[in-house]
VOGU-539851 format. One record per residue (C-alpha): residue in three letters; chain; x, y, z. Coordinates in nm, 4 decimals. Example, Ala and Ser with C-alpha at 12.3 -4.5 7.8 and 13.67 -1.06 7.14 Angstrom:
<seros>
<rest ALA&kette A&x 1.2300&y -0.4500&z 0.7800>
<rest SER&kette A&x 1.3670&y -0.1060&z 0.7140>
</seros>
This chain:
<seros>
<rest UNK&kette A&x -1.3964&y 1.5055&z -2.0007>
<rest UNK&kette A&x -1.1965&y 1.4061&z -1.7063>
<rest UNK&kette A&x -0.8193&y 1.4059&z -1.6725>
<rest UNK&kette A&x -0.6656&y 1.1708&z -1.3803>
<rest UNK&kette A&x -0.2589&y 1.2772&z -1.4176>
<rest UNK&kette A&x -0.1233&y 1.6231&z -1.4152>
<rest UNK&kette A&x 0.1543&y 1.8215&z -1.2194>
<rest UNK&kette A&x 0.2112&y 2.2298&z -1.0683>
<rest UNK&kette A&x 0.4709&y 2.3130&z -0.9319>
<rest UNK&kette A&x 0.4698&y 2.1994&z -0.6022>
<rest UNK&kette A&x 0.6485&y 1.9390&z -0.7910>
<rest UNK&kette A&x 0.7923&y 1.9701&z -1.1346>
<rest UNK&kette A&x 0.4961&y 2.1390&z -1.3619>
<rest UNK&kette A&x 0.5131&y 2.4678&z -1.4092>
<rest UNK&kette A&x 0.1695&y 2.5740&z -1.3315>
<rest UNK&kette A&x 0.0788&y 2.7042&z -1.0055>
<rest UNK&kette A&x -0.2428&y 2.4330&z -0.8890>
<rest UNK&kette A&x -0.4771&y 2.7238&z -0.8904>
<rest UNK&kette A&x -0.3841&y 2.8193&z -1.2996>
<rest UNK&kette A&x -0.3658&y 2.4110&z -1.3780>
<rest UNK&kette A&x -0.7486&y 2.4315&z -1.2003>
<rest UNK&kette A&x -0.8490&y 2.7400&z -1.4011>
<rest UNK&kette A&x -0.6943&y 2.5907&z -1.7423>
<rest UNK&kette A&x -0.8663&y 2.3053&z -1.7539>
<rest UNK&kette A&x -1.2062&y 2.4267&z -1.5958>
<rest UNK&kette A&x -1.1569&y 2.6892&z -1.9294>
<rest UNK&kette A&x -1.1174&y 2.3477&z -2.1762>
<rest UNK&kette A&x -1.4471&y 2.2013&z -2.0705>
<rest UNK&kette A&x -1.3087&y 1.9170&z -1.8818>
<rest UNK&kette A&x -1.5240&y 1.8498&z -1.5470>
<rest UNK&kette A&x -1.3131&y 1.6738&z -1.3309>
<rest UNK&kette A&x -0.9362&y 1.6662&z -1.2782>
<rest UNK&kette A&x -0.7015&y 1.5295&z -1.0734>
<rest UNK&kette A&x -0.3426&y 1.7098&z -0.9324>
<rest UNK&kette A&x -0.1437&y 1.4351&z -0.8997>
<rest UNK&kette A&x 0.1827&y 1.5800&z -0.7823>
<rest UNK&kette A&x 0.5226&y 1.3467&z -0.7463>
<rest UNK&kette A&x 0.5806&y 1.2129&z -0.4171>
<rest UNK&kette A&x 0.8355&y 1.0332&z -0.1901>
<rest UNK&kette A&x 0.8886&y 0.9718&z 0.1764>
<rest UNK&kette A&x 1.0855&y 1.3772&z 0.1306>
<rest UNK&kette A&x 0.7832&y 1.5584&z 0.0512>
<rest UNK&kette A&x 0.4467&y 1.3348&z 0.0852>
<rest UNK&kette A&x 0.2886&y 1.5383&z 0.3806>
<rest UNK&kette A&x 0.3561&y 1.8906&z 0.2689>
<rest UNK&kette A&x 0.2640&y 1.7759&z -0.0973>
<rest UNK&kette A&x -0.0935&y 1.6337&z 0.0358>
<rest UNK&kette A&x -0.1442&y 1.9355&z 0.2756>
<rest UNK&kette A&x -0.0734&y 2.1599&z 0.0244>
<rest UNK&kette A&x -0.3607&y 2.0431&z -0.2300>
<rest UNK&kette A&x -0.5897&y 2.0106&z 0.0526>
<rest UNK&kette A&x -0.5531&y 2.3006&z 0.1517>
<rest UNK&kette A&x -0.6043&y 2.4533&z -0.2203>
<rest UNK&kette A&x -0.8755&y 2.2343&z -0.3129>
<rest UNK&kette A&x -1.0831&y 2.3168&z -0.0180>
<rest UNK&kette A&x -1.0479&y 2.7299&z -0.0530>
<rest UNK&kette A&x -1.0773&y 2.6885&z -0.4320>
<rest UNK&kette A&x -1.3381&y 2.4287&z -0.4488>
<rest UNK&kette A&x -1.6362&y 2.6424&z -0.3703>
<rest UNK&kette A&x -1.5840&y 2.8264&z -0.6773>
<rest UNK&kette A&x -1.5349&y 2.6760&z -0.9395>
<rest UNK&kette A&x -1.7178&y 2.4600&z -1.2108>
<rest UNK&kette A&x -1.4714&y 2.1856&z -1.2434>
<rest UNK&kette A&x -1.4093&y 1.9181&z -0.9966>
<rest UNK&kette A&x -1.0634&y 1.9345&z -0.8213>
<rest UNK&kette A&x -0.9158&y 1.5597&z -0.6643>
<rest UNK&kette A&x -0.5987&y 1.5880&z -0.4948>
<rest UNK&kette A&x -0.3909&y 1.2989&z -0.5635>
<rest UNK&kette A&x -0.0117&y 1.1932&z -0.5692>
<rest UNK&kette A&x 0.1899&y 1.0344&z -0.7891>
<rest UNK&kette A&x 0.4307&y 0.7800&z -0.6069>
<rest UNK&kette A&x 0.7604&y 0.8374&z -0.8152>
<rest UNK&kette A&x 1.0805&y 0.6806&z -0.8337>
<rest UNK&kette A&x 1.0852&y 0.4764&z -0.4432>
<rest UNK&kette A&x 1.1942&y 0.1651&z -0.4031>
<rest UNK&kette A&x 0.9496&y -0.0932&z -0.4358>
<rest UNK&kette A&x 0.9717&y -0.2440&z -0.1095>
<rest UNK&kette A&x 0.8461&y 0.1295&z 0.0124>
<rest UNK&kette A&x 0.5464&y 0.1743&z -0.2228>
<rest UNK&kette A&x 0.3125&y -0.0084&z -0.0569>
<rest UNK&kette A&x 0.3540&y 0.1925&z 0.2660>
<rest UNK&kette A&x 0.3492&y 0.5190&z 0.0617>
<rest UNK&kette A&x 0.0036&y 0.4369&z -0.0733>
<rest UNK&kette A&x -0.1419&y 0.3789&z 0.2447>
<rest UNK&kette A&x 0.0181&y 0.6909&z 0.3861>
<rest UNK&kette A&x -0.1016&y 0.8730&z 0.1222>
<rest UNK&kette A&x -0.4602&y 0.7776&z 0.1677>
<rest UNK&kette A&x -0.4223&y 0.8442&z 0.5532>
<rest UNK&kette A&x -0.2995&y 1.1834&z 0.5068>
<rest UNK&kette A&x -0.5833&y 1.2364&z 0.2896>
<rest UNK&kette A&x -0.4950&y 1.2070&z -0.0680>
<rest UNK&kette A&x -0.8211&y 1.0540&z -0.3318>
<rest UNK&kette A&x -0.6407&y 0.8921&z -0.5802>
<rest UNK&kette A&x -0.3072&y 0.7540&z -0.5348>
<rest UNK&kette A&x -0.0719&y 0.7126&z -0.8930>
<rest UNK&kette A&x 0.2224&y 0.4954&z -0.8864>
<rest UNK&kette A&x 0.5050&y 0.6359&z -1.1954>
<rest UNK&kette A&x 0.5350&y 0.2957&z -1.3554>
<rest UNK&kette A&x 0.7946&y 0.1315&z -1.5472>
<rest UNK&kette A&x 0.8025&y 0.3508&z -1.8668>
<rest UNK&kette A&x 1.0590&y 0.2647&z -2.0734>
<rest UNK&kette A&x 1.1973&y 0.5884&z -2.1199>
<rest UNK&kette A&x 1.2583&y 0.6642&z -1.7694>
<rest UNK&kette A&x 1.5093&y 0.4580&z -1.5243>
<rest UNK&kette A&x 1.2197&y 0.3626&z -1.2859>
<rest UNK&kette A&x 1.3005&y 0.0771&z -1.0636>
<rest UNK&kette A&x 1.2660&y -0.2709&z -1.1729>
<rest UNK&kette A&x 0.9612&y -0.4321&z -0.9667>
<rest UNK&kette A&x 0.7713&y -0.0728&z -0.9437>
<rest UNK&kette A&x 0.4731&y -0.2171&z -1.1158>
<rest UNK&kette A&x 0.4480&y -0.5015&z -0.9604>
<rest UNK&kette A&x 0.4318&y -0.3104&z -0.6197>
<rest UNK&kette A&x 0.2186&y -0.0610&z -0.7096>
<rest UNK&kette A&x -0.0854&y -0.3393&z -0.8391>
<rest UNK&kette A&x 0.0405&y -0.5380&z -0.5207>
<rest UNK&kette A&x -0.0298&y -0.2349&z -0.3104>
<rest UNK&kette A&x -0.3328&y -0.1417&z -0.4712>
<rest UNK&kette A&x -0.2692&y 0.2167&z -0.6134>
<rest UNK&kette A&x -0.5757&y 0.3424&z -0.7403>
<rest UNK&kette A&x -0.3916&y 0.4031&z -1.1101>
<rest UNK&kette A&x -0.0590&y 0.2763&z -1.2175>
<rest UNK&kette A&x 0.0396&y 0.5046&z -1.4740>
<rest UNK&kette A&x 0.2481&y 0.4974&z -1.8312>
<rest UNK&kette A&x 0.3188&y 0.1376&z -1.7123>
<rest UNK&kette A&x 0.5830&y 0.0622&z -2.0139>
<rest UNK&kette A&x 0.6207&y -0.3285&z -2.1302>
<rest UNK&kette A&x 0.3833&y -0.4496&z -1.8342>
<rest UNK&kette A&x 0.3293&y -0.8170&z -1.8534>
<rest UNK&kette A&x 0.0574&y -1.0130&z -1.8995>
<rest UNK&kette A&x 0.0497&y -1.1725&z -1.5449>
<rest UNK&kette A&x 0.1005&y -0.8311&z -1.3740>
<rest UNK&kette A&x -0.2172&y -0.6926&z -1.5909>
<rest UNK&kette A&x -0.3511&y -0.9921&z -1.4783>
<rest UNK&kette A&x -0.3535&y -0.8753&z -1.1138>
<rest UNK&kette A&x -0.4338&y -0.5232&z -1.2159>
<rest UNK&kette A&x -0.7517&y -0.6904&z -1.2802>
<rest UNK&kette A&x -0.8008&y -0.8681&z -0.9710>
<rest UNK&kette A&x -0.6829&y -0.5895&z -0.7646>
<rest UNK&kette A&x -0.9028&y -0.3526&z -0.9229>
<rest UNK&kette A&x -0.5912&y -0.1107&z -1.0130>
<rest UNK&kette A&x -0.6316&y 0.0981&z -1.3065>
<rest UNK&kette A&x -0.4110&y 0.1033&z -1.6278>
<rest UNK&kette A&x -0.3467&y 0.4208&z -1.8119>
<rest UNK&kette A&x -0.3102&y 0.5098&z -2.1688>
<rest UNK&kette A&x -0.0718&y 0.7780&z -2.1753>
<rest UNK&kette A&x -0.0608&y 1.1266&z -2.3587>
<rest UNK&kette A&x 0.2704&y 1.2078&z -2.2579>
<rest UNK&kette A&x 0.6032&y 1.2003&z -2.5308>
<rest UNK&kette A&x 0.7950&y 0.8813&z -2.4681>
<rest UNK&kette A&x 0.5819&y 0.7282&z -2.1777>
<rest UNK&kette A&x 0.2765&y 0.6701&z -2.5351>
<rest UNK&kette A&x 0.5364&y 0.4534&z -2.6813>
<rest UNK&kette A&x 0.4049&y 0.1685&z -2.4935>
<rest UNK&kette A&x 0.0808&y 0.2455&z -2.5203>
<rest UNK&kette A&x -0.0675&y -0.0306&z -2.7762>
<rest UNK&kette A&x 0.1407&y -0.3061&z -2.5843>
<rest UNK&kette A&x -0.0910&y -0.2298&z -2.3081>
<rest UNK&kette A&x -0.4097&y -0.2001&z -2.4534>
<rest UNK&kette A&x -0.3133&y -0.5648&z -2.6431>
<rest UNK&kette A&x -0.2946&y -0.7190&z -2.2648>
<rest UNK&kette A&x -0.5460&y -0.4925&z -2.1150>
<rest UNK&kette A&x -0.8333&y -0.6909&z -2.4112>
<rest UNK&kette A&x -0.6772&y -0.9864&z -2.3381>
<rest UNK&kette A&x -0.7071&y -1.0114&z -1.9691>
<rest UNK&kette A&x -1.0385&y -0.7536&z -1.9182>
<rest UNK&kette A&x -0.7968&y -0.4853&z -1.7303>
<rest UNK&kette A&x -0.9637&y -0.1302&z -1.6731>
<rest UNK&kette A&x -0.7874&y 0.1328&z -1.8730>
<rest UNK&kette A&x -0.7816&y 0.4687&z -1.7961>
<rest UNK&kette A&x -0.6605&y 0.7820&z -1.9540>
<rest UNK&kette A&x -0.4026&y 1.0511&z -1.8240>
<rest UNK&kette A&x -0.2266&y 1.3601&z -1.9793>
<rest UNK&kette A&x 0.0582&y 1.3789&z -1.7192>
<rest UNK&kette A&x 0.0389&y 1.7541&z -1.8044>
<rest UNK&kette A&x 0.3230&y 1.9391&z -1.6817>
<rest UNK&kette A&x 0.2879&y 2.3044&z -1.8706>
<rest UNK&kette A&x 0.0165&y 2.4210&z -2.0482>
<rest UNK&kette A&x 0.0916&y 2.3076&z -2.3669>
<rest UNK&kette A&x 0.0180&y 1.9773&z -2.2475>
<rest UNK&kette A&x -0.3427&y 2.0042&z -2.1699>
<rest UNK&kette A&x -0.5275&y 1.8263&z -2.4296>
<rest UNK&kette A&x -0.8172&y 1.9716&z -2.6268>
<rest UNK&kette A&x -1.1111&y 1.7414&z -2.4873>
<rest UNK&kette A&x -1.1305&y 1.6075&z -2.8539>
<rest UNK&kette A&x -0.7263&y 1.4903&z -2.8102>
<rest UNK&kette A&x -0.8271&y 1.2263&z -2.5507>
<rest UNK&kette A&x -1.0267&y 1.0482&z -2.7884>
<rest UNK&kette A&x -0.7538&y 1.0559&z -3.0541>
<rest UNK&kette A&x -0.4599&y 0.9303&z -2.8291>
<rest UNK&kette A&x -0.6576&y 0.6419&z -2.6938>
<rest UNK&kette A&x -0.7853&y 0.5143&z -3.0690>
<rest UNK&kette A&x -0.4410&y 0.5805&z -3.1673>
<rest UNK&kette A&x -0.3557&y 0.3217&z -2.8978>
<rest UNK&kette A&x -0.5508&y 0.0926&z -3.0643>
<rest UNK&kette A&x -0.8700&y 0.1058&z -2.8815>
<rest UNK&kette A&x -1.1952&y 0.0866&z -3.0711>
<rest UNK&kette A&x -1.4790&y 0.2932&z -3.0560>
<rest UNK&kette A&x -1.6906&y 0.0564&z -2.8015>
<rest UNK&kette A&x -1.3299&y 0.0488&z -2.5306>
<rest UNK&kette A&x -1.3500&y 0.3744&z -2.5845>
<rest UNK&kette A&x -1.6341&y 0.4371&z -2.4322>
<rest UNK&kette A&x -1.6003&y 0.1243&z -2.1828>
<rest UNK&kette A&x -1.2848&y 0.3733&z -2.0436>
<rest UNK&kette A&x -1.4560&y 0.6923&z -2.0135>
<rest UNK&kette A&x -1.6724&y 0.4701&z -1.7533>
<rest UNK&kette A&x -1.3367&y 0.3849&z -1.6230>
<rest UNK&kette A&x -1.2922&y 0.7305&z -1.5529>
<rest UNK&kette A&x -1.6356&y 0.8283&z -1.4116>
<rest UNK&kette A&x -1.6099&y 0.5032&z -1.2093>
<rest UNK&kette A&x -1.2941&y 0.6218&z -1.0572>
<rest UNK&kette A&x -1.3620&y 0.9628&z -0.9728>
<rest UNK&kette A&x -1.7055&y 0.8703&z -0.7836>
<rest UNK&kette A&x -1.5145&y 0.7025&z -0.5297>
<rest UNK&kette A&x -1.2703&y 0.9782&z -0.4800>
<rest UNK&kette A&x -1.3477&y 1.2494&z -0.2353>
<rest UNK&kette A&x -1.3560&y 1.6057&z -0.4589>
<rest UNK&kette A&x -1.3961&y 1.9771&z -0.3875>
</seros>
């Protein structure tokens, strides 16, 4: 299994990136992403940082480590800037924090982020139809969310995502290690967000889609 969303601390998780590696390496999973907040106050030393981790680490271990950011909380107008600094400075898969509805995210995040062309726009809330509709088109990614609060929304964007033929993903947005899903988990959040067992599948090629066009250590 693959999971494209977590967090250490070098922003708010708890783990230290080398634990978060070994966790999830010791669940089975094959591929992961550190996808650690980001703004114009701490993008470079954020991207350095896993960089610099994944390429020391990388040579030993079983699981494949992408270093990633997750574009949080900037104004709109900035985001598209951010995710082509981001992928300058080195970073494989760029996350936007979308417009979850349990979170004070500016209005017009999603739009920028699919308008920018973030690789995954994440927990994206009450998305509408004609901004799915350019997730499509753009190729951005839509993810099903494990996390409390941001899953709420969940089925509203699966409902869209059939309609229109948008690419779903799936993310944890582990913070602590009580948020790292048993492998078996994954399958159970996205069928409880209404997918059936044929999306299921179509997403897991989401995933493996994804992560062959990211550079990993």
């Amino acid at each position: 299994m693959i999971d494209l969303h977590t967090h250490s601390l070098l922003s708010d998780g708890e783990l230290l990136p080398e634990e978060l590696v070994r966790r999830y390496e010791a669940q089975g999973y094959k591929a992961l992403a550190i996808t650690d907040h980001v703004g114009p106050s701490n993008l470079e030393w954020v991207i350095e940082s896993l960089l610099k981790l994944c390429e020391q680490i990388g040579p030993y271990t079983q699981i494949k480590v992408i270093p990633g950011v997750e574009i949080t909380y900037c104004p709109p107008a900035l985001i598209p800037g951010l995710i082509e600094r981001s992928r300058s400075l080195g970073a494989s898969l760029v996350v936007v924090h979308g417009e979850t509805i349990v979170e004070p995210v500016p209005a017009g995040t999603n739009l920028a982020a699919i308008e920018g062309k973030a690789d995954i726009l994440a927990h994206p809330g009450l998305i509408s139809l004609k901004e799915v509709e350019l997730a499509k088109k753009f190729e951005v990614f839509l993810e099903i969310s494990a996390r409390r609060g941001h899953c709420l929304t969940n089925g509203h964007l699966v409902k869209l995502a059939r309609t229109s033929g948008a690419k779903l993903v799936f993310g944890s947005d582990a913070h602590a290690p009580e948020d790292i899903p048993p492998t078996e988990m994954i399958k159970k959040v996205a069928m409880g967000a209404g997918l059936y067992e044929d999306e299921f599948k179509v997403l897991l090629q989401n995933m493996e889609s994804l992560i062959k066009r990211c550079q990993s250590f």
